[in-house]
VOLO-532391 format. One record per residue (C-alpha): x, y, z. Coordinates in steps of 0.25 Angstrom, whole numbers, padded with zeros to 4 digits, always signed. Layout:
% residues N
XYZ;...
This chain:
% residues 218
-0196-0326-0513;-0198-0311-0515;-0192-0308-0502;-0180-0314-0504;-0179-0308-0519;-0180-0294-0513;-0169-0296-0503;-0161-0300-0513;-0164-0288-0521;-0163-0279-0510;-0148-0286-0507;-0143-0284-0521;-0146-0269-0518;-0140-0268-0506;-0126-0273-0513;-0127-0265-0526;-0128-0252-0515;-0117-0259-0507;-0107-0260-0516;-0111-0246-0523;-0107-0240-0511;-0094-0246-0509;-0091-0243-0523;-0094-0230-0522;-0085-0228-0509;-0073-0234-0516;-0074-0224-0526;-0075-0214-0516;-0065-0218-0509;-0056-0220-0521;-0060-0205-0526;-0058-0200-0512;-0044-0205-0512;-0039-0202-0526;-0044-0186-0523;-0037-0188-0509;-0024-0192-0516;-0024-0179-0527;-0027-0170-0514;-0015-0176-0510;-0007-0175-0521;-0012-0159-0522;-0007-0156-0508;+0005-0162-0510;+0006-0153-0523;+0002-0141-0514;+0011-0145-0503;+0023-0144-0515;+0018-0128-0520;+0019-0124-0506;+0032-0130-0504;+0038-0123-0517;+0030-0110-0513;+0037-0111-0499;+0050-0114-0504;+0051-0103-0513;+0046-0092-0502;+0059-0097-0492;+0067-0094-0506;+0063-0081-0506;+0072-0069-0500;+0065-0063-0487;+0069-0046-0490;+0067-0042-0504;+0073-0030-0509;+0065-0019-0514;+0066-0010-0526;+0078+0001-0523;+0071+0014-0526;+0081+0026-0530;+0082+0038-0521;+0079+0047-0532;+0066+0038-0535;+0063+0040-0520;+0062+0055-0522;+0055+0055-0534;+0044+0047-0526;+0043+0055-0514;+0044+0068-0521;+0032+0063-0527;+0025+0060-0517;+0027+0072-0511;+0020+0079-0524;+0008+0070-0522;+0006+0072-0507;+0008+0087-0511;-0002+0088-0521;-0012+0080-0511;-0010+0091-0501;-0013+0101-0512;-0024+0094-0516;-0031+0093-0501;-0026+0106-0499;-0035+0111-0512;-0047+0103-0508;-0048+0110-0495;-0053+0123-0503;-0061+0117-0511;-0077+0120-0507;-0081+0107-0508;-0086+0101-0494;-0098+0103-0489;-0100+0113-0479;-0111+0107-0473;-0112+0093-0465;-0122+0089-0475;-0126+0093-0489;-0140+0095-0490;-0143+0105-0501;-0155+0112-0499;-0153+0123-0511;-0143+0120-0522;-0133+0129-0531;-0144+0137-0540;-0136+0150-0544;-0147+0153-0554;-0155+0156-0543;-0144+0165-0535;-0141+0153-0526;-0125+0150-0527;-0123+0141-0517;-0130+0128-0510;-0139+0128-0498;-0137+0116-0488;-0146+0112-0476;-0140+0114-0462;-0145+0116-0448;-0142+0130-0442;-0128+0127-0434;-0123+0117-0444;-0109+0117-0447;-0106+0124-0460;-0091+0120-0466;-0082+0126-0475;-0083+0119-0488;-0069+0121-0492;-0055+0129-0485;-0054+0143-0486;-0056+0156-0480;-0067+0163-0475;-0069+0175-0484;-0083+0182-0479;-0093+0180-0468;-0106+0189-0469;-0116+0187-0457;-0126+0194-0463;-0128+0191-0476;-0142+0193-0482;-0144+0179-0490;-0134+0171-0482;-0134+0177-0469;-0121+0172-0461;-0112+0168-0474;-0098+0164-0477;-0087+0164-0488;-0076+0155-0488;-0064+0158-0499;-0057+0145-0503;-0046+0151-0508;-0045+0146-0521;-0058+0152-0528;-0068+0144-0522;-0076+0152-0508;-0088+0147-0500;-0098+0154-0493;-0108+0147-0484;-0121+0157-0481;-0134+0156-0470;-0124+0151-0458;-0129+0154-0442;-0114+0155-0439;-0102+0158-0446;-0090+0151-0438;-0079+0159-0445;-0070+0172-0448;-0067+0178-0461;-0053+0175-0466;-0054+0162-0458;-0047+0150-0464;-0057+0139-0465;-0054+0123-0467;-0063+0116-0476;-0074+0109-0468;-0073+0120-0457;-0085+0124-0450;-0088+0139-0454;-0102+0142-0450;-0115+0134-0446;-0127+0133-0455;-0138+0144-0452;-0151+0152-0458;-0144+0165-0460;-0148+0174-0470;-0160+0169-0482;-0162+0155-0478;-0174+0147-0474;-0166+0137-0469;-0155+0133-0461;-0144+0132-0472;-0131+0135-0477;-0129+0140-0491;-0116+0137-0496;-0110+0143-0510;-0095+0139-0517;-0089+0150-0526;-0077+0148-0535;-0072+0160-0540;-0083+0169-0537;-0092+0161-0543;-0102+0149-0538;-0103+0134-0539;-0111+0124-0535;-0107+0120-0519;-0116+0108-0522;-0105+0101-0530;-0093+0105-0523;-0099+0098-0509;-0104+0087-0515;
């Protein structure tokens, strides 16, 4: 009796979950389609934009014609640009004598600007033979061989107030009067002179009078 009750039971569950499922499916199915149908209706609403889009595209003329500019406008513009690129030459052209690059490969300051203590330049770390550059165009104004502080030293003059002068060299690689090219090799680094070190001590002047190298270089 107990048996056939629990088989019953187990029946009746079996049909609740039956039909659950199928109802749930039907739903699905019927949610499935109604999305399917606004997907369709959407596309169809794309396809008609890309229609109209393409429609009005072939309406439109292949050349267009430009703004006519007046000759006289023309001049104004290149006359213009021809005061611009002018003023850049000038400008590079200034740039070139100013002292501001380093003369050697690497700035490694081993003394700085100290004209308190009679020290008017800046001493950078070299190895004797190491290219020394000019810091700036210009002519070379002095070479003294035999200096009693700087040993082998230079002078450059910039021509427009500034002059450079580059002291302890092994070498000195040109003539005075020579015209030099900023970033040209000069001379190479040596021990001339008072120095306990390979080094080069390098000094900018403006008007006679001395300024900081450091913060030209840098």
């Amino acid at each position: 009796m107990k048996h056939r009750r629990l088989v019953v039971i187990l029946s009746v569950i079996i049909i609740i979950v039956v039909a659950s499922y199928i109802v749930v499916s039907l739903y699905l199915i019927n949610d499935l389609s109604s999305k399917n149908e606004i997907l369709k209706q959407e596309k169809q609403g794309l396809d008609l934009k890309v229609k109209q889009l393409e429609d009005i595209i072939a309406s439109m003329p292949t050349e267009t014609k430009g703004p006519v500019i007046p000759s006289k406008s023309v001049e104004n513009i290149q006359a213009h640009e021809k005061e611009l690129e002018d003023a850049t030459d000038d400008f590079i052209n200034y740039q070139q004598y100013i002292p501001n690059f380093c003369p050697l490969a690497e700035l490694i300051l081993t003394k700085p600007y100290l004209p308190k203590r009679s020290h008017y330049g800046i001493d950078l770390a070299g190895k004797v033979g190491e290219p020394v550059y000019a810091a700036a165009s210009g002519v070379v104004e002095s070479i003294d061989l035999n200096n009693e502080i700087y040993g082998e030293i230079l002078v450059l003059d910039h021509l427009n107030g500034y002059k450079t002068s580059y002291g302890h060299n092994s070498h000195i690689n040109v003539e005075v009067g020579a015209f030099i090219r900023k970033g040209e090799k000069i001379a190479e680094v040596g021990n001339t002179g008072i120095s306990s070190a390979p080094h080069l001590h390098f000094e900018i002047l403006y008007h006679d009078k001395n300024i900081d190298p450091e913060k030209q270089i840098k």
